[in-house]
C-alpha positions in Angstrom: -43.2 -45.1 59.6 -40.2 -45.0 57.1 -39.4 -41.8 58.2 -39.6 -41.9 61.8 -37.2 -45.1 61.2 -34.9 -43.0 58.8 -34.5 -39.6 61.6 -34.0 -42.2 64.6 -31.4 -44.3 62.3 -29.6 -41.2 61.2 -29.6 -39.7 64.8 -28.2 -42.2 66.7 -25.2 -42.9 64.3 -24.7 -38.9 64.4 -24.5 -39.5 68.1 -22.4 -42.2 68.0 -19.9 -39.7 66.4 -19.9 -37.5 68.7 -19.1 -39.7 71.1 -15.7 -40.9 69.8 -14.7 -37.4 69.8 -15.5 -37.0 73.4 -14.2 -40.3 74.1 -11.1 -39.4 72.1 -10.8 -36.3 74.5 -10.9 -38.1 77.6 -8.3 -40.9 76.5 -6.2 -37.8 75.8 -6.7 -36.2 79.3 -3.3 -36.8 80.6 -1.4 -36.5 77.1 1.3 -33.9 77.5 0.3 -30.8 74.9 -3.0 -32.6 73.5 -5.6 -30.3 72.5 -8.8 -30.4 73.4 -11.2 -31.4 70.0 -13.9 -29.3 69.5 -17.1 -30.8 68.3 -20.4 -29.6 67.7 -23.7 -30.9 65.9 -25.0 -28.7 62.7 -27.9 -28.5 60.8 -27.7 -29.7 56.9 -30.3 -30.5 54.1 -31.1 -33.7 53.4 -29.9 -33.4 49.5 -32.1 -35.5 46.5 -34.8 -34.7 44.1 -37.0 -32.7 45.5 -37.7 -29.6 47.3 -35.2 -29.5 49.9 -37.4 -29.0 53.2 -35.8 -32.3 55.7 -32.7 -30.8 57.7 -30.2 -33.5 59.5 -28.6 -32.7 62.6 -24.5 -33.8 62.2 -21.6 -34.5 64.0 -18.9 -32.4 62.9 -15.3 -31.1 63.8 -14.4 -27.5 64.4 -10.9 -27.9 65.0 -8.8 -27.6 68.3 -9.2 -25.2 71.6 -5.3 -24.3 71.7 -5.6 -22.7 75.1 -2.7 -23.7 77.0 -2.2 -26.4 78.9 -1.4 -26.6 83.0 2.3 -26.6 83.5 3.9 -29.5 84.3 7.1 -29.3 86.7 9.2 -32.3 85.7 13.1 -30.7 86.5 14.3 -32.9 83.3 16.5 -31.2 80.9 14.8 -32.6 78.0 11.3 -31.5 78.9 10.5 -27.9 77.6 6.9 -26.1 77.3 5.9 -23.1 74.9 5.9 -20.3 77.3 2.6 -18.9 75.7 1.8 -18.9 71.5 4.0 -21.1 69.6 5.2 -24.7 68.4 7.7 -26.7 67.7 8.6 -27.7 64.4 9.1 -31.3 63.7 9.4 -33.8 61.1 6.4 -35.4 60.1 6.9 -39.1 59.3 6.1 -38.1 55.2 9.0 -35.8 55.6 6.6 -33.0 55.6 7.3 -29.9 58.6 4.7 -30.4 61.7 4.1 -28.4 64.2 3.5 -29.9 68.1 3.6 -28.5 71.7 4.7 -31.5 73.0 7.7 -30.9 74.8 8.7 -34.4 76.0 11.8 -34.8 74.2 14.3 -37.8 74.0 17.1 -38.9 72.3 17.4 -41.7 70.3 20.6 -44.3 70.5 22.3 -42.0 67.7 22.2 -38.6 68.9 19.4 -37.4 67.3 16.9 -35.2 69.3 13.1 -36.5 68.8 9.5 -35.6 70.3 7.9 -38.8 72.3 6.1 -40.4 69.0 10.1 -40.6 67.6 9.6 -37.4 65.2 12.7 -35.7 64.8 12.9 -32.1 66.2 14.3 -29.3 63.6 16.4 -27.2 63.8 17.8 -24.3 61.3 19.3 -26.8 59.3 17.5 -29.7 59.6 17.3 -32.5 62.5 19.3 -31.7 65.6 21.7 -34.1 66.2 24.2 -34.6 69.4 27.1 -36.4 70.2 27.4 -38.2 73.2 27.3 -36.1 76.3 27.6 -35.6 79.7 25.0 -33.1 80.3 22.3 -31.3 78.1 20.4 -28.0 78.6 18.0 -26.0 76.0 17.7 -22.7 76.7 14.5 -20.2 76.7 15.5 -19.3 72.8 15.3 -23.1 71.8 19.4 -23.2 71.5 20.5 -26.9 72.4 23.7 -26.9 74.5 25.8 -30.1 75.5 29.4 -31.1 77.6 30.8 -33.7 76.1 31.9 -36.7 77.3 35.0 -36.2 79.1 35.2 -32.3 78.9 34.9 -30.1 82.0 31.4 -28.7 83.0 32.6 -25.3 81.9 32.9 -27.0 78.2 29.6 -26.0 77.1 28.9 -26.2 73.2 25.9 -25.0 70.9 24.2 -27.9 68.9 21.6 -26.4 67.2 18.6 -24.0 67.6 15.1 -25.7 68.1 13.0 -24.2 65.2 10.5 -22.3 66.8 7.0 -21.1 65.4 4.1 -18.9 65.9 1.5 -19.4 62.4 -1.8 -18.0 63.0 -4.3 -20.8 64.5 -6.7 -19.8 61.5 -3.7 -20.6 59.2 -3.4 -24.9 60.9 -4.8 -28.0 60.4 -4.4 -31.1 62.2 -3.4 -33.9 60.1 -3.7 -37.9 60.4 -0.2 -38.0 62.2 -1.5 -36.0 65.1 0.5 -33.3 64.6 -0.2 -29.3 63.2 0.5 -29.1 59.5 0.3 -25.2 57.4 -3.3 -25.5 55.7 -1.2 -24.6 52.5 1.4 -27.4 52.9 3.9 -24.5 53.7 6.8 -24.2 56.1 5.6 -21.5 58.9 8.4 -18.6 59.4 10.8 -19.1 62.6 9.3 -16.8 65.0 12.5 -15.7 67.7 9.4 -14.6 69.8 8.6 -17.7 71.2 10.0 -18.8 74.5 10.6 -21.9 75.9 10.8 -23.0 79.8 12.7 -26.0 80.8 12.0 -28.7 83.2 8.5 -28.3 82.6 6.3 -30.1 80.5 2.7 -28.6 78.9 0.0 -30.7 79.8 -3.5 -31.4 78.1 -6.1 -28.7 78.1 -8.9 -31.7 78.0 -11.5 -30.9 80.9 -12.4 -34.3 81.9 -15.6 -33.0 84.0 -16.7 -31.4 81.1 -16.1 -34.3 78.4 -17.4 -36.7 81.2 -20.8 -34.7 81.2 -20.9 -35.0 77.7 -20.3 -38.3 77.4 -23.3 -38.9 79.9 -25.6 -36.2 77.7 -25.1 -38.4 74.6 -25.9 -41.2 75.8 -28.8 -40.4 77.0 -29.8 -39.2 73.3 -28.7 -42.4 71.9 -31.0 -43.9 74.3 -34.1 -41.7 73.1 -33.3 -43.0 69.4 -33.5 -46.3 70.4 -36.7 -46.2 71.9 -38.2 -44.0 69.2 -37.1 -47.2 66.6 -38.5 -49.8 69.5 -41.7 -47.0 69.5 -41.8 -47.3 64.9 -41.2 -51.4 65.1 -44.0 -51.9 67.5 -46.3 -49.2 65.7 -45.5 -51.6 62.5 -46.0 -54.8 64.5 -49.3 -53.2 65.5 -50.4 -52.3 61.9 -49.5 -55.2 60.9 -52.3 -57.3 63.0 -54.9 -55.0 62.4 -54.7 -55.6 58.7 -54.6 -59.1 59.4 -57.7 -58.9 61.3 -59.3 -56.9 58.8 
């Protein structure tokens, strides 16, 4: 009875984690550069004294599918997508390097150039920064361009060189802030490979069908754990009066 309890208990909170990855997924669907979460349920022994013959099914993470994203045509100069491999390095709110795809960016009241979550965007020497300016561009090699304020259009200045990187995916993690960090804590090399298209932004890779029919698929297991606990309490309740009878 215990142990029919014990697998449906252990199941159903397995489930239940599965779910808030879909269900993290499909909050992400329309997230500009969002990976999809990869998720899958593995088989583990069940470790105590003993011989070690009960397996557990769990919940666990396999990383991100970094398959690119639709492209997103948005004609702002700020908004820039990874043609193919590659990310943008970042400054991680511990002052750490990450690594997004991203491409939303904006500019704070100061000048400084930032991703949507207010991360500062680096450059070869650190944060870009930009004066105040009439017009901005960023062109495919991540080189930030501006006319300042009251200078002709043909007064076109370099800013500053988005710092541009291409690790292997083997090489990533994602950390707690949502972004890409080096499994090592390194700083990945500036890879001049990697291109960048403007006016376009890189949307989420999420397949909502997909996660949707998921979602429905593990629900339906949650259900079956229920009943198999309604199935052990009324077995027990059962018991129970026939060895009061007795």
């Amino acid at each position: 009875m215990d142990r029919s309890i014990y697998v449906a208990m252990t199941g159903a909170t397995q489930i239940m984690r599965a779910q808030e990855a879909v269900s993290h997924n499909l909050a992400n669907a329309s997230t500009v550069g969002f990976k999809n979460e990869l998720s899958a349920f593995q088989s583990l022994p069940v470790l105590g004294p003993g011989q070690a013959t009960r397996i557990n099914a769990v919940a666990r993470g396999l990383g991100q599918d970094l398959a690119q994203g639709s492209a997103i045509n948005t004609g702002r100069s700020l908004d820039v997508a990874i043609d193919g491999p590659g990310w943008i390095a970042v400054q991680a709110p511990d002052g750490s390097t990450g690594y997004t795809r991203a491409g939303d960016l904006q500019l704070t009241p100061d000048g400084q150039l930032t991703d949507a979550r207010g991360n500062p965007v680096l450059g070869g020497g650190g944060p870009i920064s930009l004066p105040p300016s009439a017009k901005i561009s960023i062109g495919e090699d991540g080189t930030v361009s501006a006319v300042p304020l009251g200078a002709g259009p043909n007064t076109i200045a370099a800013m500053g060189t988005i710092q541009l990187a291409n690790p292997a995916a083997a090489d990533m993690v994602q950390g707690d802030d949502g972004l890409m960090h080096m499994a090592d804590g390194s700083t990945a090399p500036a890879d001049p490979t990697v291109r960048l298209t403007a006016g376009v932004l890189e949307g989420s890779n999420v397949n909502a069908s997909s996660e949707l029919v998921k979602m429905i698929a593990l629900a339906r297991q949650y259900d079956m754990q229920l009943k198999t606990l309604k199935s052990a309490e009324d077995n027990a309740t059962s018991a129970s009066k026939l060895l009061q009878s007795s």
